[in-house]
C-alpha positions as CSV (number, residue, x, y, z in Angstrom):
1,X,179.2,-177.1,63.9
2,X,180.8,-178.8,66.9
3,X,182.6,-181.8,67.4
4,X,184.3,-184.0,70.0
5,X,187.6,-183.4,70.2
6,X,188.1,-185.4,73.5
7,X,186.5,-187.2,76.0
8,X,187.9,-187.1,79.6
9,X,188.4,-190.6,80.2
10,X,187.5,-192.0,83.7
11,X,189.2,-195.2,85.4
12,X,186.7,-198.5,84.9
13,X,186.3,-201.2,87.8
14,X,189.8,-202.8,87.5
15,X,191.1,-199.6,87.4
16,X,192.2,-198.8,83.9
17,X,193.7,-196.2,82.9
18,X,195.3,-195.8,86.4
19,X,193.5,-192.9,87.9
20,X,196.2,-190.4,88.6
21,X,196.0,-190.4,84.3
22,X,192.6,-189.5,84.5
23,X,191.9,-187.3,87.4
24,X,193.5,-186.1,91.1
25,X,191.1,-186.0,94.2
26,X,190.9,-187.3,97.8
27,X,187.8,-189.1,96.7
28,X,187.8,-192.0,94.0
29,X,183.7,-192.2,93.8
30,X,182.7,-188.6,91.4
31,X,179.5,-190.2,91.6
32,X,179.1,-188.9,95.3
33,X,180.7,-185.5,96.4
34,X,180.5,-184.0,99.4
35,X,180.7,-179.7,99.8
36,X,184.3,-177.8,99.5
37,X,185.2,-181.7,97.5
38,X,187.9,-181.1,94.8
39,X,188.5,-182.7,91.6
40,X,191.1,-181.3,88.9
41,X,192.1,-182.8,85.5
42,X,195.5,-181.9,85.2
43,X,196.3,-185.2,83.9
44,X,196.8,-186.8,80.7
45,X,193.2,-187.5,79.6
46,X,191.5,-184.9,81.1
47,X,193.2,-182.0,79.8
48,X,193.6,-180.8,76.2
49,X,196.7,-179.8,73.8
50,X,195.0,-175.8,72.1
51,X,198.7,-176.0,70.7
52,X,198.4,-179.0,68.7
53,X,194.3,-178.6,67.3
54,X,195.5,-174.9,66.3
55,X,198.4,-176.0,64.9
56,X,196.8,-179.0,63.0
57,X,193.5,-178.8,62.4
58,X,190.9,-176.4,61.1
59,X,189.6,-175.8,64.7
60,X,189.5,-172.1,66.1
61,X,186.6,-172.4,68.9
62,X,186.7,-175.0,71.5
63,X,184.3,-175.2,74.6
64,X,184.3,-177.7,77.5
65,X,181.5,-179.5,78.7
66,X,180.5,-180.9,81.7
67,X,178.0,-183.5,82.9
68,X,177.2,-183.6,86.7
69,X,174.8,-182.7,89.4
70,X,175.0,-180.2,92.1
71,X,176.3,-176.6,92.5
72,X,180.3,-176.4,91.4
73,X,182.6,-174.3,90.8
74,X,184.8,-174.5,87.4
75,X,188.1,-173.3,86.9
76,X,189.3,-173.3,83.4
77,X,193.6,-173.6,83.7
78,X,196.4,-173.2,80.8
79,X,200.1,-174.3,80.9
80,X,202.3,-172.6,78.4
81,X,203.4,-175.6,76.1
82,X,207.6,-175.0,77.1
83,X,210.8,-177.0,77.9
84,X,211.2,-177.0,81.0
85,X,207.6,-176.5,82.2
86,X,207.0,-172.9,83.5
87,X,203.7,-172.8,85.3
88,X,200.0,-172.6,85.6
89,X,197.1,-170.0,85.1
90,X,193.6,-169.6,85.3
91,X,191.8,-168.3,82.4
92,X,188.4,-168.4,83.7
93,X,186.0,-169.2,86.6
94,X,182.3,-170.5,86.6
95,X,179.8,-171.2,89.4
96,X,177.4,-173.0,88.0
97,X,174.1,-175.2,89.7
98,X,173.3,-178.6,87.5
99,X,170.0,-179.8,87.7
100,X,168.9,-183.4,87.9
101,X,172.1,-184.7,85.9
102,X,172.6,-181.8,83.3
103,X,175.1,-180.8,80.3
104,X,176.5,-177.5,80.4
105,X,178.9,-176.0,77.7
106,X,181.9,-173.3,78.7
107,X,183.6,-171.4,76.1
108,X,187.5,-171.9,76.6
109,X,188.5,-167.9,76.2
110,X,190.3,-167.5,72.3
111,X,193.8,-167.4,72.2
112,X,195.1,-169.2,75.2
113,X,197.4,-171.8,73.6
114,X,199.3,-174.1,76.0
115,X,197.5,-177.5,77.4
116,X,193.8,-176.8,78.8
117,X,192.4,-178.3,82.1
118,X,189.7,-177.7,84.4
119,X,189.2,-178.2,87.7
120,X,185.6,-178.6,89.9
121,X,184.9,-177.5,93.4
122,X,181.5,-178.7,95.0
123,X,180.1,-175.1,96.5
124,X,176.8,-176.7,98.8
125,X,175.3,-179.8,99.4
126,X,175.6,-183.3,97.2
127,X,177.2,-183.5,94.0
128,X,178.1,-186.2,91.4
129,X,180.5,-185.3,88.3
130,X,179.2,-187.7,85.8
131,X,181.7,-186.6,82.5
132,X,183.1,-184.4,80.3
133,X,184.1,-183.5,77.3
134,X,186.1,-180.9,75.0
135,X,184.5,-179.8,71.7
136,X,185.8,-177.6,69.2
137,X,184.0,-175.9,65.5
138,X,185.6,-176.7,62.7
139,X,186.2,-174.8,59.5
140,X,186.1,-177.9,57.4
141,X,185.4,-181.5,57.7
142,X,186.9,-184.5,56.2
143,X,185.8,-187.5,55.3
144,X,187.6,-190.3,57.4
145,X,187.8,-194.0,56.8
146,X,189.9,-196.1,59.0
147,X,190.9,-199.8,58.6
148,X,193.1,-201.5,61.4
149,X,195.4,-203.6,59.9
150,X,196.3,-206.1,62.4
151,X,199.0,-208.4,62.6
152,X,198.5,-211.7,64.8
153,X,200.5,-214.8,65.4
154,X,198.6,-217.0,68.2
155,X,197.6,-214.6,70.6
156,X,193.7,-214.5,70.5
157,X,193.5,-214.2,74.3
158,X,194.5,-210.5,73.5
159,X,192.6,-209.8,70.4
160,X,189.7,-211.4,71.5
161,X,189.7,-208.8,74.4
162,X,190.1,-205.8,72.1
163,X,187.8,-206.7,69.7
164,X,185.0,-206.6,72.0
165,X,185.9,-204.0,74.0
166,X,186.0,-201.6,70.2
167,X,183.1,-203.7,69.7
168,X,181.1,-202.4,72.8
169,X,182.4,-199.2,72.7
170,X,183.0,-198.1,68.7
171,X,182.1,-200.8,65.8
172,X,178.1,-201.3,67.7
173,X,178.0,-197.8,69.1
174,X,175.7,-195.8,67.7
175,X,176.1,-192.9,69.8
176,X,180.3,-192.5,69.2
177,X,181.3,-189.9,66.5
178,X,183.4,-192.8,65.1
179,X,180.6,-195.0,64.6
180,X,180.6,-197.1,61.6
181,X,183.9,-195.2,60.3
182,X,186.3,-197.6,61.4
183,X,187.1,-201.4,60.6
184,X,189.3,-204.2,61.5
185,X,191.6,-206.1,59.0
186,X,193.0,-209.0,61.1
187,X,195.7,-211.2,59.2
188,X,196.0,-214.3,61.3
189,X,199.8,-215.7,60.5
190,X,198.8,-218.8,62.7
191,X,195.5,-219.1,61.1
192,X,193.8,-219.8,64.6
193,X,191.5,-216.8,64.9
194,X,187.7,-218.3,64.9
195,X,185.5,-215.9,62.7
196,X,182.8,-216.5,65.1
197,X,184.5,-214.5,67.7
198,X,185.0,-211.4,66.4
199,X,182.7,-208.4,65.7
200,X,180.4,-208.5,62.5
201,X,182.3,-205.6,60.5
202,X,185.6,-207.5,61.2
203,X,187.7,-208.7,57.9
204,X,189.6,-212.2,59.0
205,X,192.6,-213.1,56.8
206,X,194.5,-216.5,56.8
207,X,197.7,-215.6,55.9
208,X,201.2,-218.1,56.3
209,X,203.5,-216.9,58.8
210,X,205.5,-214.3,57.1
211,X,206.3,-212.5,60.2
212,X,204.7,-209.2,61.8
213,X,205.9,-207.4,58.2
214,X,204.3,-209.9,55.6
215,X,201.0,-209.5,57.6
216,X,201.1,-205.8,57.9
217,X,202.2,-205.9,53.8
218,X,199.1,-208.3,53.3
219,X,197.0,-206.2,55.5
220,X,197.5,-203.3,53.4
221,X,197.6,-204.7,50.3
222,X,193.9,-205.5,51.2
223,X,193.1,-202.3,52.7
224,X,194.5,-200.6,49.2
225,X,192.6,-202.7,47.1
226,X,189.1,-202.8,48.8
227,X,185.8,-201.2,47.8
228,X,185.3,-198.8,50.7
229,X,187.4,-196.2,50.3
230,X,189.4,-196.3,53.4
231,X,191.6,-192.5,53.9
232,X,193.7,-194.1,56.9
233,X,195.3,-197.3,57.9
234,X,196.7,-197.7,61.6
235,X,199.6,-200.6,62.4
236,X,198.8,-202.1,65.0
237,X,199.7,-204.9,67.5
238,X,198.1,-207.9,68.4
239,X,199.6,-207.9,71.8
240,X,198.6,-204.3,73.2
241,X,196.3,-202.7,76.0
242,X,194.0,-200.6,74.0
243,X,191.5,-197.8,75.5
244,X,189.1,-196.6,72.9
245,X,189.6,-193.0,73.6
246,X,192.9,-193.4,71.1
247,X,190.5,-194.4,68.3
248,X,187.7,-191.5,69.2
249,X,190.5,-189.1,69.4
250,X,192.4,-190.0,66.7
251,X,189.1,-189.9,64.5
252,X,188.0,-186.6,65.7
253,X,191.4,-184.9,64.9
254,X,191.9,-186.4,61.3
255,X,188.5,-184.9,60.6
256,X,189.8,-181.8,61.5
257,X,193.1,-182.0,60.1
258,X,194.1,-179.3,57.4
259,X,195.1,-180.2,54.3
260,X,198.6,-179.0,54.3
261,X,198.9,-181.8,57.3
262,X,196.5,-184.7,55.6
263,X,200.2,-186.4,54.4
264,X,201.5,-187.0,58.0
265,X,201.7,-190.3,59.9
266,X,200.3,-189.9,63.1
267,X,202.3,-191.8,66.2
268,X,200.6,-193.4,69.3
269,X,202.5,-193.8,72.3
270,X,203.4,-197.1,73.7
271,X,202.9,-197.0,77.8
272,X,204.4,-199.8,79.8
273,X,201.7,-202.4,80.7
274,X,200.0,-201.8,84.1
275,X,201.4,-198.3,84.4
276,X,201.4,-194.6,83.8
277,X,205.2,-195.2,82.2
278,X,205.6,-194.2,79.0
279,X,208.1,-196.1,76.6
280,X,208.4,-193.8,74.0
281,X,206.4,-191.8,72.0
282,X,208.5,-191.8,68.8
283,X,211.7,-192.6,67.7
284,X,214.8,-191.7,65.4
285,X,217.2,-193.7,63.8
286,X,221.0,-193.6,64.8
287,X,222.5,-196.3,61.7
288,X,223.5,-199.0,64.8
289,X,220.3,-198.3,67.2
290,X,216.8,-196.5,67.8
291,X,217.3,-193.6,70.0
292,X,213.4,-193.1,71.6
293,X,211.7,-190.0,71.8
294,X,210.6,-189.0,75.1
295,X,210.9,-192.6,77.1
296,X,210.7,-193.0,80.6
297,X,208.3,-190.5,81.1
298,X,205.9,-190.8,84.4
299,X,202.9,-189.6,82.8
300,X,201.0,-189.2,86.1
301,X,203.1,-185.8,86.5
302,X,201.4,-183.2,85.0
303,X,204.7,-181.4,84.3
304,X,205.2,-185.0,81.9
305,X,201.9,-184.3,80.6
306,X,202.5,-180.9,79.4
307,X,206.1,-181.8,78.1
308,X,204.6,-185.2,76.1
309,X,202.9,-181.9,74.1
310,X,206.6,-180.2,73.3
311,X,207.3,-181.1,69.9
312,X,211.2,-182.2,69.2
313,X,212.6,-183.7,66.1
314,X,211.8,-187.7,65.6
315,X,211.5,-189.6,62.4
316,X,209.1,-192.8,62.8
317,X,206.7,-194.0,65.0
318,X,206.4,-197.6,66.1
319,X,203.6,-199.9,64.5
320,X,202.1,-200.8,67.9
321,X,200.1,-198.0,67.0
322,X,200.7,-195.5,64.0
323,X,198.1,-194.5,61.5
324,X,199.2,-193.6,58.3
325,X,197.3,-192.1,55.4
326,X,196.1,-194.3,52.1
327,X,197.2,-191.4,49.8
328,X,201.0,-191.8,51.8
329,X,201.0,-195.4,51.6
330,X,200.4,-195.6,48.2
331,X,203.3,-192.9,47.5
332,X,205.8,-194.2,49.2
333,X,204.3,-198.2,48.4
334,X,204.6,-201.3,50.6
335,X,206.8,-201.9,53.9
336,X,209.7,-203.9,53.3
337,X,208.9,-207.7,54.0
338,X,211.8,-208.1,56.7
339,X,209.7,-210.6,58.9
340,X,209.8,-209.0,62.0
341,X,212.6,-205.7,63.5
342,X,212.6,-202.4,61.7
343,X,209.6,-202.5,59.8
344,X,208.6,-199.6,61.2
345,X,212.0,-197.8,60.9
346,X,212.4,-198.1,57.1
347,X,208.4,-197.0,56.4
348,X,208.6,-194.2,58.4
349,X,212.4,-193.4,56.5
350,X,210.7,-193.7,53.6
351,X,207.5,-191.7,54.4
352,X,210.2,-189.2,55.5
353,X,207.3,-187.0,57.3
354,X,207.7,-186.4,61.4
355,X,204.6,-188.0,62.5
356,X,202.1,-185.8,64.6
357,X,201.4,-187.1,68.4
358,X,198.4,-186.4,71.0
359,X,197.7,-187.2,74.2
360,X,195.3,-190.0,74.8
361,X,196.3,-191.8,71.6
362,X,198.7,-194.4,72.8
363,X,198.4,-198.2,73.8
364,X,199.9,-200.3,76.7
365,X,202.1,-202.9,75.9
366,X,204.9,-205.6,77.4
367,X,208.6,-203.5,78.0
368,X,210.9,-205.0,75.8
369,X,212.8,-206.6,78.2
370,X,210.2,-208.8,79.1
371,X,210.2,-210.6,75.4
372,X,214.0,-210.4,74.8
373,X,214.3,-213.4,72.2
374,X,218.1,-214.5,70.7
375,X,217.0,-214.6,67.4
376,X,216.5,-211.3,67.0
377,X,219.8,-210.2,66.6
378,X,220.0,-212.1,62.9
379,X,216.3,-210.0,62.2
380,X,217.9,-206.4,63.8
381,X,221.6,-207.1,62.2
382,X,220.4,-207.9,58.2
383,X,217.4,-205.2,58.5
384,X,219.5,-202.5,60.4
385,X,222.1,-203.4,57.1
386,X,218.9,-202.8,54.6
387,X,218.0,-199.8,56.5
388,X,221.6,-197.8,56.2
389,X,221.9,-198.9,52.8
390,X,218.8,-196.9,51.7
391,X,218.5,-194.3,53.5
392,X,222.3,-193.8,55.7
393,X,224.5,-193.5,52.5
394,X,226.5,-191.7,54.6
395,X,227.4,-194.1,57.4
396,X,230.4,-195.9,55.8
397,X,232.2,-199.2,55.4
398,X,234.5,-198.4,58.1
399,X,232.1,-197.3,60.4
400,X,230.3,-200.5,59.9
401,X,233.1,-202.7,60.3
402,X,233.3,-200.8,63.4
403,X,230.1,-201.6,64.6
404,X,230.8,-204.9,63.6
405,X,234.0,-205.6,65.7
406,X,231.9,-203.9,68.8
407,X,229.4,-206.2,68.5
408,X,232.2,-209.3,68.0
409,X,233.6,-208.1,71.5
410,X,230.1,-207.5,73.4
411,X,228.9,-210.5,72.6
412,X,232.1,-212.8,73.4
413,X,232.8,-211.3,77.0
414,X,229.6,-212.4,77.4
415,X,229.7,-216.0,76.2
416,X,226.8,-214.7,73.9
417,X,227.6,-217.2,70.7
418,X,225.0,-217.9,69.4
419,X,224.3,-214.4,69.2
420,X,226.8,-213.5,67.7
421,X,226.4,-216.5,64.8
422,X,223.4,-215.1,64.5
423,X,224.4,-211.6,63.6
424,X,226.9,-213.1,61.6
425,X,224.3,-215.0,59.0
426,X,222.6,-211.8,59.2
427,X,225.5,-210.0,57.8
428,X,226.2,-213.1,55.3
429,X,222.6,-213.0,54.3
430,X,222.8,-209.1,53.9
431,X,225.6,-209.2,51.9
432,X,224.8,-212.4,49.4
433,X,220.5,-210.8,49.2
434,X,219.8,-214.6,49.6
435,X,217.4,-214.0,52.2
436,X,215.2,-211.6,49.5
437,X,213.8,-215.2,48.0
438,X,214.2,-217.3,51.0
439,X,211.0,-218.9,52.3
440,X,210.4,-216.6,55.3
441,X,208.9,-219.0,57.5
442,X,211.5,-222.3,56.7
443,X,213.8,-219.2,57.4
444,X,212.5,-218.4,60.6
445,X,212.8,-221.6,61.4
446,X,216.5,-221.9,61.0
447,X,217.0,-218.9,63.2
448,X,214.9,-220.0,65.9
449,X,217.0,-223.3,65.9
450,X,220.5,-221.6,66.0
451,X,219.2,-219.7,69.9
452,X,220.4,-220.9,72.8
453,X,217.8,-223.4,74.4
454,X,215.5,-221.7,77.1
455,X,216.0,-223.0,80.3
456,X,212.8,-222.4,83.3
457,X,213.5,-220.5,86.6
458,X,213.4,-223.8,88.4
459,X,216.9,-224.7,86.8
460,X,218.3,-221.5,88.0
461,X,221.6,-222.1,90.7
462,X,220.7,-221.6,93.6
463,X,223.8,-220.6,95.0
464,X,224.8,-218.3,92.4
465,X,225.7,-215.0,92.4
466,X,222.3,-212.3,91.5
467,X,222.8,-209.5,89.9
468,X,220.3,-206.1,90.2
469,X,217.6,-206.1,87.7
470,X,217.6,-202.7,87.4
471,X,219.8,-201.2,85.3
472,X,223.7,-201.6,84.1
473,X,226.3,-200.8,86.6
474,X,229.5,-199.2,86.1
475,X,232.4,-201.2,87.0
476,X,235.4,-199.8,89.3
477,X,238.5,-199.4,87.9
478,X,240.3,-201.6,88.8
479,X,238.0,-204.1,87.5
480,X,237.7,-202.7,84.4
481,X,241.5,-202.5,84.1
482,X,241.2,-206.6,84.7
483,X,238.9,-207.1,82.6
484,X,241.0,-205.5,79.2
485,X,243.6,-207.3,80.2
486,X,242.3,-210.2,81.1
487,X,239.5,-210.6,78.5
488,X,237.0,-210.1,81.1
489,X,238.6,-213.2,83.3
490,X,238.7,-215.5,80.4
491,X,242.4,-215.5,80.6
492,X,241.9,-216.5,84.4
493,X,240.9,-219.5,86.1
494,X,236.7,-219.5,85.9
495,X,234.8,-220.0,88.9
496,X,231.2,-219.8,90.0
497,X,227.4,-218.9,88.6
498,X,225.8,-215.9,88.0
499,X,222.2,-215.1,87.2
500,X,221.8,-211.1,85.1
501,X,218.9,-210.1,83.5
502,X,219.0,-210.9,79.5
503,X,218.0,-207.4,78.1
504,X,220.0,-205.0,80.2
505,X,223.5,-206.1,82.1
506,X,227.4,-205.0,81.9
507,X,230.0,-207.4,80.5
508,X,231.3,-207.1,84.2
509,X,228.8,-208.9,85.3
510,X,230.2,-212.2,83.8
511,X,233.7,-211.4,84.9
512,X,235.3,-215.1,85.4
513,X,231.9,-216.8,85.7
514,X,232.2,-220.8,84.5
515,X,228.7,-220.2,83.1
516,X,225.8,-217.5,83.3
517,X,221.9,-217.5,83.5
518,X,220.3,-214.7,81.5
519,X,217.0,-214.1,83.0
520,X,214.2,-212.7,81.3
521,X,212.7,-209.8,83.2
522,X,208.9,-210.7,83.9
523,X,209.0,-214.0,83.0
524,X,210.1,-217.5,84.4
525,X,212.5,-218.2,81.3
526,X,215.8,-217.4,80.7
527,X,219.0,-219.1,79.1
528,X,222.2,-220.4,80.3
529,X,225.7,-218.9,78.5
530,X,228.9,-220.9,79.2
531,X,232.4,-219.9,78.9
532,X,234.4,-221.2,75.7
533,X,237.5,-220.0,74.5
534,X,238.1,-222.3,71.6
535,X,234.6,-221.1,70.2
536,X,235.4,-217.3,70.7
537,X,238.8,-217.6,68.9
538,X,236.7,-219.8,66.2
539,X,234.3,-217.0,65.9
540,X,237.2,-214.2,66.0
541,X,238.1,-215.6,62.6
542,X,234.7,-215.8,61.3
543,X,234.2,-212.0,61.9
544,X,237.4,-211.3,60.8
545,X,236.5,-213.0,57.3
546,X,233.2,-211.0,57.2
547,X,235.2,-207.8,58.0
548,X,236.9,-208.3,54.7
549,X,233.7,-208.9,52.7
550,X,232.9,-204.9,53.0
């Protein structure tokens, strides 16, 4: 029997996905082709990984089909899955007349491997591709139960929007293989979600705000102990971009996936918003920092598309979007309840299985950069501390300390105290488990009040100096000879603003500044950072004293 594997996806009105992720032509109405017209799907949801569904699943045969009218010609391509990519080749060519709006089928020759795409050519007259599809016959079938767990904290504008576009397109869809297979757990921290708003098979629960990892731990808790017999459970965020394609492919290949695979997490992508960017696909864990798996990919290149396919070593996937097994979840038990930062990291530690990726399963969501937040650093310090403690036994005390002392000096030269209190309580709070009992949310609450205030764009100097957004710049060397010497000027008369982007700058960037705004990319907010020796020297000894306590 044959089953969708993937649909090629096709931009809607405001166009989403962007196009050149969908398919390349002169034209951008399919619906009305003129003779020697072109159309390819060499992109990233038109074409199909044989690699991966080989690898996988139990699925030996796959076939393409087509819906359109007119006469076309059909090229069936391959690209060897490789790093770097090598080339093209056609596998097989069809001329074939559609009548009056007809499906026809196209057996992809066995044994190709590599990414598979097609391409049509209108041979005579009018034409109109209407869509297409890849299908593929199974050995076996499983059984497949999914339950979004969903995390929310006063955002309904965006989970309004994505519960009635699944709504439209999968939980009152009758005519989608997913169909009445997959359902929504929504734990609403803020407890402002209105029942009445969201789709009839949804499961709403109040929960108090214990952070993005409480609700994911209620969510699953629920998911674990309900009636239905759920065999998946995908993490995902409230504040994402979602196409449906990722749920109708990620469906399709876990009821095809062989046994010897049913353990594995399986990762979505996160793509920047508005864009064919991808942030990363995956991601490893380097004791101090994440180091992403393929980011900064332009996924409109088809070169990108085939690469995203090349599998390399990565250990977690992020919980904007990663579907992990029941029978996993309840080996390896619970996520750590951390509040928010590294959630993700420690699970998939723990899980200790390289998640599987596809093409077409991913989400759009906010850069980083654009929600930098202070706080954090207490959240990212303590759990990055819990994280190495479990599962790093071999990055040491000294190398901490280190780390530490690194951090001290980053933070300073960039008259960043608060943030560097704040990494200090999540060290003390490490160190004395006290936070394991706290109240998360009277916590949270502390930590928010220890970040520097936010200040609008309107109170930004005018005639300060700006810095480029766009990435850190190295500084000569003569400056960077001043600035060891000098303590980055603040040995030096101070003078003058500055305005640097909060998430990404260099510690040059502040050389000698009275007082810096750190402006938050995408955004109209953004916080001011003065210069204060007294309060560095204060906080030199404080670090010192938690230097000792290792």
């Amino acid at each position: 029997m044959y089953h969708v594997l993937s649909s090629v996806v096709l931009p809607d009105a405001s166009n989403f996905p962007p196009v050149d992720m969908c398919y390349r032509s002169k034209t951008r109405d399919l619906s009305s082709l003129e003779r020697g017209c072109a159309v390819s799907f060499d992109t990233y949801y038109g074409s199909l990984s044989i690699d991966k569904w080989e690898k996988y699943t139990s699925v030996n045969v796959f076939r393409l089909c087509v819906e359109a009218e007119g006469a076309f010609e059909i090229t069936i391509y391959t690209a060897p899955v490789t790093a770097p990519f090598t080339h093209v080749k056609s596998v097989a060519i069809f001329n074939q007349d559609f009548t009056k709006s007809t499906v026809q089928t196209f057996d992809i020759p066995e044994g190709i491997g590599g990414v598979v795409f097609f391409s049509l050519k209108v041979m005579s007259g009018h034409a109109a591709f209407i869509g297409a599809r890849y299908e593929g016959e199974a050995r076996a079938q499983n059984d497949v139960r999914i339950a979004l767990n969903i995390c929310t904290y006063k955002r309904e504008d965006y989970l309004y929007r994505n519960m009635a576009l699944l709504n439209e397109h999968i939980f009152h869809n009758p005519s989608t293989q997913c169909y009445g297979h997959i359902i929504p757990f929504i734990v609403d921290n803020g407890q402002t979600i209105e029942k009445e708003r969201l789709p009839g098979c949804a499961r709403l629960i109040y929960n108090k705000n214990t952070g993005g990892s409480g609700g994911y731990i209620r969510g699953m808790r629920e998911v674990l102990d309900a009636s239905d017999n759920f065999t998946h459970i995908v993490m995902m965020d409230d504040d994402i971009s979602l196409h449906p394609a990722a749920l109708e492919r990620l469906y399709a290949f876990l009821m095809c996936v062989q046994n010897e695979y049913s353990a594995y997490p399986v990762a979505g992508a996160m793509l920047n918003i508005n864009s064919s960017l991808q942030h990363e696909i995956g991601g490893s864990w380097r004791e101090t920092q994440v180091e992403v798996q393929k980011g900064g990919l332009e996924l409109s290149e088809f070169r990108n598309v085939v690469f995203n396919e090349y599998e390399e070593p990565f250990e977690f996937g992020g919980w904007w979007f990663c579907c992990v097994p029941v029978s996993t979840a309840r080996r390896v038990g619970l996520p750590e309840p951390f509040f928010i930062k590294e959630d993700d990291v420690e699970y998939g530690l723990r899980i200790n299985l390289q998640p599987i990726t596809l093409n077409g399963i991913c989400v759009w969501h906010e850069p980083f950069e654009h929600k930098y937040n202070a706080a954090m650093e207490y959240y990212i310090m303590r759990n990055a501390l819990c994280v190495n403690a479990r599962h790093r036994p071999w990055f040491t005390k000294a190398q901490t300390k280190k780390w530490i002392w690194r951090l001290y000096w980053g933070n300073i030269l960039r008259y960043r105290y608060e943030s560097f209190e704040l990494i200090l309580k999540g060290i003390n709070d490490y160190l004395d488990k006290s936070w394991i009992n706290a109240d998360p949310e009277t916590l949270h609450k502390e930590i928010l009040s220890m970040s520097p205030p936010m200040a609008s764009l309107s109170e930004r100097p005018e005639a300060a100096d700006h810095v480029d957004s766009s990435g850190v710049r190295p500084a000569g060397i003569i400056k960077k000879i001043l600035t060891m010497l000098t303590l980055n000027g603040m040995l030096l008369p101070l003078r003058g603003e500055a305005v640097v982007p909060a998430y990404r700058n260099a510690v040059s960037d502040y050389f000698r500044k009275k007082r810096v705004y750190n402006a938050i990319e995408g955004t109209k907010d953004g916080f001011w950072v003065t210069c204060d020796r007294q309060r560095a020297w204060r906080l030199l000894s404080r670090c010192i004293a938690v230097l000792r306590r290792f």
